[in-house]
C-alpha positions as CSV (number, residue, x, y, z in Angstrom):
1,X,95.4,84.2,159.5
2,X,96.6,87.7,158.3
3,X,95.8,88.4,154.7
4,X,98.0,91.4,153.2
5,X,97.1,92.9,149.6
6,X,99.3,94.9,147.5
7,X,99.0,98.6,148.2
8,X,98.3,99.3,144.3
9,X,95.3,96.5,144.6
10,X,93.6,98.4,147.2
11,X,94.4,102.0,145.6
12,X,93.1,100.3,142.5
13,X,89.9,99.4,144.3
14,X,88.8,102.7,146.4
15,X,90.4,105.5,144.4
16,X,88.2,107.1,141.4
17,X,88.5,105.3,138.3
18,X,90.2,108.1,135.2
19,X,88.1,109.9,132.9
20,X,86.0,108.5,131.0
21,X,85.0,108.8,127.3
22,X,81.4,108.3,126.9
23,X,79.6,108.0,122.9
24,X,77.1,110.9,122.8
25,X,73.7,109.2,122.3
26,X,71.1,111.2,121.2
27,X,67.2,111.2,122.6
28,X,66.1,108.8,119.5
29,X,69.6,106.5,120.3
30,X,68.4,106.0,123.9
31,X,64.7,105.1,122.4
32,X,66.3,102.8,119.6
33,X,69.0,101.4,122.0
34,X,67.4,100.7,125.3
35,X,65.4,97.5,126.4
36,X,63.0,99.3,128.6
37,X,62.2,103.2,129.2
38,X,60.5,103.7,132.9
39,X,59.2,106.5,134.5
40,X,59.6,105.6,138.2
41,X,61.4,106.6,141.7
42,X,64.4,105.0,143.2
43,X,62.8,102.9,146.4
44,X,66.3,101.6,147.9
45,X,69.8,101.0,146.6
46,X,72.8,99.4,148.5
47,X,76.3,98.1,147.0
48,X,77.0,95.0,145.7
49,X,80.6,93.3,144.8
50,X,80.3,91.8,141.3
51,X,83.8,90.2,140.2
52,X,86.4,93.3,140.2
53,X,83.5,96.1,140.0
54,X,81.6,97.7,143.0
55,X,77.5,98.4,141.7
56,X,74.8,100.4,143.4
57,X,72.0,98.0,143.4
58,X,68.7,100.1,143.1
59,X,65.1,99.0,142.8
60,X,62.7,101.7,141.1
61,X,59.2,101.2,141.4
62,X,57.6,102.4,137.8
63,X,54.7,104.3,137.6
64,X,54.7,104.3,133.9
65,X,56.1,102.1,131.3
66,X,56.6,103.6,127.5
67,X,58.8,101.3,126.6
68,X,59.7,97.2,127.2
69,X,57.9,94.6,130.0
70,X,59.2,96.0,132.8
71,X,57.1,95.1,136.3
72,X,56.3,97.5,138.6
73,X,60.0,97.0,139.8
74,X,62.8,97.0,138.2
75,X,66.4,96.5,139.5
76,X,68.9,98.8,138.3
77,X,72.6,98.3,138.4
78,X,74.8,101.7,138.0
79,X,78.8,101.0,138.3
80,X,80.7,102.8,141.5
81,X,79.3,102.5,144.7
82,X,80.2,101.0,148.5
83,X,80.1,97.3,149.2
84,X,82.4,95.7,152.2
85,X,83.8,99.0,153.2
86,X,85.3,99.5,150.0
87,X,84.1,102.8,147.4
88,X,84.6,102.7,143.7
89,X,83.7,105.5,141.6
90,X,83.2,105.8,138.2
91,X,83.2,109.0,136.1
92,X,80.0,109.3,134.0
93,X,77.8,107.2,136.5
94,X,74.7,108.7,137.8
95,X,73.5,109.0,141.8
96,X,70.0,108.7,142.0
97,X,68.3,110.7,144.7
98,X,65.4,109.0,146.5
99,X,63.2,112.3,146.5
100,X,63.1,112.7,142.9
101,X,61.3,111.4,140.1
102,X,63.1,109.9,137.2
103,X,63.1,108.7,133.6
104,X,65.5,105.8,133.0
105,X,66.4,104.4,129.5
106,X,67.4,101.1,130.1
107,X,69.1,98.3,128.9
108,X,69.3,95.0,130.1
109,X,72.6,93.0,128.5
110,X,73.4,89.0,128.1
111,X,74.0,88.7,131.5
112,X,70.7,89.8,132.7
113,X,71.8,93.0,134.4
114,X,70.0,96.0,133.7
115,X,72.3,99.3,133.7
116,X,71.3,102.9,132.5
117,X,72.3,103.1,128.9
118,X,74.9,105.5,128.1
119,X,75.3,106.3,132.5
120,X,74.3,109.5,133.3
121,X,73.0,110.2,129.7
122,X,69.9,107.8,130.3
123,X,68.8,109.5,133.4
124,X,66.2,112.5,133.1
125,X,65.2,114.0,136.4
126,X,61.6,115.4,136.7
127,X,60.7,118.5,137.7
128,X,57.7,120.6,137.7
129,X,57.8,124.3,135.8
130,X,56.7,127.2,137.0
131,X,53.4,126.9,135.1
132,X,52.6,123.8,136.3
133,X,54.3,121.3,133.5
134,X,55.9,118.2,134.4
135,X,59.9,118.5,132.2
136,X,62.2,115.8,132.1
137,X,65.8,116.8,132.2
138,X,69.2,116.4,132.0
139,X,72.1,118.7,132.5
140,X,74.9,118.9,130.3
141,X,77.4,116.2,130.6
142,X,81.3,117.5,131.6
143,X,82.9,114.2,130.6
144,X,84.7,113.8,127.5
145,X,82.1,112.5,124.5
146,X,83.2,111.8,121.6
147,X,80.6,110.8,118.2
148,X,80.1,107.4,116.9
149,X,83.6,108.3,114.6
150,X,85.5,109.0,118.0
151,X,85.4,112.8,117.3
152,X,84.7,115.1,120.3
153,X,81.7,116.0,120.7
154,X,80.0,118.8,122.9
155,X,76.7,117.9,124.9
156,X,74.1,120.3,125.4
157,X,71.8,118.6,127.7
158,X,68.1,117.8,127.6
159,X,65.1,119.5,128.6
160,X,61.7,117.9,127.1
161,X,57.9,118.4,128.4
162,X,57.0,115.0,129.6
163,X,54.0,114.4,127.7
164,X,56.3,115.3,124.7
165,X,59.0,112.6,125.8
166,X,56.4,109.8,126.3
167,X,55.2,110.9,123.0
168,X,58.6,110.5,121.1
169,X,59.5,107.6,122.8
170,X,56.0,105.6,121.7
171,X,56.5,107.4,118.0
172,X,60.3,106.2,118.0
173,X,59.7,102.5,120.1
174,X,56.6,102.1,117.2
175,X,58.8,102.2,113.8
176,X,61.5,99.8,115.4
């Protein structure tokens, strides 16, 4: 048996989804916000259908935990990805690279699937200075981001020493 779908349901499944408007979450927002903040490495990802949206499944393995009960793996769902042959994309969704080291602010929702808060806003990559120091950072966002009042809003980035991040995060976590 031959099954035929409408031209627009495939285009609607493998072409990029439009532009999206992210909130602009500040450092302390993600702290406040998320359920658990990780610093870890991706180990694997691979795509999984979930009802009408296509998510790159990724386990991290945590080396350090500042905030939440995460074990020393956590499985992370970002939106977009390839399952079946099919590729959804998703503007504002982070790609995780399996080289580099990461800090994840996450949050885990009702239905027990833990995402990246804000997408790519909740993902600070690791690198190590020229003097030796371990910064967490995050370029500036291009989407469109808009404040809490729906006003746009222009992002600057992140770039924050690692000890200092841990530091803010168990200061901020602590008067919760």
């Amino acid at each position: 048996m031959r099954c035929r779908l409408p031209l627009a349901a495939i285009l609607a499944v493998i072409t990029p989804l439009g532009g999206a408007t992210l909130e602009k979450l500040t450092l302390d927002d993600m702290i406040q916000k998320s359920t658990a903040i990780v610093r870890g490495k991706m180990q694997s990802c691979s795509g999984e259908v979930r009802g009408p949206v296509i998510y790159t499944h990724c386990q991290v393995t945590v080396s350090d935990r500042w905030k939440g009960s995460a074990g020393s793996v956590v499985d992370v769902r970002i939106p977009g990805g390839t399952a079946n042959g099919l590729t959804q994309k998703f503007s504002g969704s982070p790609v995780l690279n399996s080289t580099d080291e990461y800090v994840f602010f996450l949050w885990t929702g009702k239905s027990g699937i833990t995402q990246i808060i804000g997408l790519s806003q909740g993902l600070l990559t690791i690198r190590t200075d020229s003097k030796g120091d371990h910064q967490a950072k995050r370029d500036k966002i291009t989407e469109n981001i808009v404040n809490s009042g729906g006003a746009p809003v222009q992002d600057h980035g992140i770039q924050i020493s690692v000890s200092d991040l841990k530091s803010r995060v168990l200061k901020v976590a602590a008067g919760q």
